[in-house]
C-alpha positions as CSV (number, residue, x, y, z in Angstrom):
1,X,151.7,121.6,85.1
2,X,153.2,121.4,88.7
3,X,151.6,124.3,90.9
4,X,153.1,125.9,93.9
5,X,152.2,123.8,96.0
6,X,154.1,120.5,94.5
7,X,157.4,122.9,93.4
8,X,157.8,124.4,97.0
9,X,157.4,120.9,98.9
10,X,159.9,119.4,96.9
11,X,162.1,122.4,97.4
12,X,161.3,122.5,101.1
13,X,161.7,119.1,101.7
14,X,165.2,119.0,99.8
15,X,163.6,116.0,97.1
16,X,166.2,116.3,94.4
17,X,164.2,113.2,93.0
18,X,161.1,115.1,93.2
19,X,162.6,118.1,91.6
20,X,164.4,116.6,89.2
21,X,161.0,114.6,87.9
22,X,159.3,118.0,86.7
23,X,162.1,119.5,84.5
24,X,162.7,119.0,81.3
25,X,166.2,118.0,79.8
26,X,166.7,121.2,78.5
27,X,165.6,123.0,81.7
28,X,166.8,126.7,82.1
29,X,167.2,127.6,86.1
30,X,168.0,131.6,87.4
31,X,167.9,132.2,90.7
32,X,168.5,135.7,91.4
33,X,171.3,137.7,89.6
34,X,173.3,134.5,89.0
35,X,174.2,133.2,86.0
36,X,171.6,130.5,84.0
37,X,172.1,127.2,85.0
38,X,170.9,125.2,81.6
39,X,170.2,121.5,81.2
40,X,168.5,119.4,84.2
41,X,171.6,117.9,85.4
42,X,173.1,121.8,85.7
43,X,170.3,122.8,87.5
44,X,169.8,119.7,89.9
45,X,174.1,120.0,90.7
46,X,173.8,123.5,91.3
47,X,169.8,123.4,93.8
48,X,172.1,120.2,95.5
49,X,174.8,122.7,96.2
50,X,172.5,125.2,97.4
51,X,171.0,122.8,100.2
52,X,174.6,122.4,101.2
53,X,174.6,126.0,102.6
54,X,171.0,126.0,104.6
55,X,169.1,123.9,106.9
56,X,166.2,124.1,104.7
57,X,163.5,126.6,104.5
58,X,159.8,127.0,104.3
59,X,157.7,128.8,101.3
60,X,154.2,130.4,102.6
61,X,152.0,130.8,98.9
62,X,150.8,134.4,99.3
63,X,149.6,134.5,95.8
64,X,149.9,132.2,92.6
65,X,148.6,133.4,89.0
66,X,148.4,130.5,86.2
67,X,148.9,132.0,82.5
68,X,149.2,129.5,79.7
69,X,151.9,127.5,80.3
70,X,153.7,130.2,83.1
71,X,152.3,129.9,86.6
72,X,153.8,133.0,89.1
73,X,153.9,132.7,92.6
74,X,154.7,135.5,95.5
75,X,156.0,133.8,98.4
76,X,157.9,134.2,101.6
77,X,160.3,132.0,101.8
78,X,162.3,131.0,105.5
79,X,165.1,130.0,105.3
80,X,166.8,127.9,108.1
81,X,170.6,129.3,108.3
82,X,173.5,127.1,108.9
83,X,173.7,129.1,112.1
84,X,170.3,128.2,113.5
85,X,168.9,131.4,112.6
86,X,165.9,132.4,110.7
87,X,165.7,134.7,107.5
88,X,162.5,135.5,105.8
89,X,162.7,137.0,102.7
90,X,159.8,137.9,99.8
91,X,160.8,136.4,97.1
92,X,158.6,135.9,93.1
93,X,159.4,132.8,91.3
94,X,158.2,132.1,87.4
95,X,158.1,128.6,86.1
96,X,156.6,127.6,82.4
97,X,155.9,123.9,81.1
98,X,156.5,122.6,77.8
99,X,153.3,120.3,76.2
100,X,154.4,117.4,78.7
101,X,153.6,119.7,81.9
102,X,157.8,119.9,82.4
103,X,159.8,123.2,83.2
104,X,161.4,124.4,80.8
105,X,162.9,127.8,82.3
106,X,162.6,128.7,86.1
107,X,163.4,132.0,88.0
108,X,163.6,133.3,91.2
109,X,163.5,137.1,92.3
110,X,164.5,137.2,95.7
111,X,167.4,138.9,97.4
112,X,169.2,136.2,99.3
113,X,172.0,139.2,100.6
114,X,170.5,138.5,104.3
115,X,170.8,134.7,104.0
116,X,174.1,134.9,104.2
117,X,174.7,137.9,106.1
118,X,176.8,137.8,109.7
């Protein structure tokens, strides 16, 4: 089961091959109040188009809880604007495995309104 640690540094670091090696085919992805994305290639075409908008961004682990086959982590996530500036926002992101230690469903609650703020 990937921990916080190994899901934020691929995210952090933009590794589409990274993130793409710990879903499963049928992966479910919600980020926010958006719609599901569902299937790997879904997801991995819509976390591309996301990187698009940002610089990147930074995830600080405040807490991480493992629970069966669900690991919860509360972060603060930076992100690096297009602009140059810097938004922090709290965000709490869910994850669970199937038996092979892939995600099978992710999602994010964070409120990305000031990411993308003037």
């Amino acid at each position: 089961m990937p921990d916080a640690k190994t899901v934020f540094g691929a995210v952090d670091s933009k590794d589409l091959d990274a993130m793409r090696a710990m879903l499963a085919e049928n992966a479910r992805f919600v980020m926010g109040n958006n719609d599901p994305l569902i299937g790997k290639d879904a997801v991995m075409v819509g976390n591309a188009g996301f990187f698009t908008m940002i610089q990147g961004s930074r995830h600080e682990v405040l807490h991480e809880w493992a629970v069966g086959a669900a690991t919860i982590a509360e972060t603060e996530v930076t992100y690096q604007r297009l602009d140059g500036k810097e938004v922090t926002v709290p965000a709490v992101t869910i994850w669970e495995v199937d038996e092979a230690g892939l995600i099978t469903n992710l999602r994010i609650y964070a409120d990305q309104t000031p990411l993308f703020a003037s």
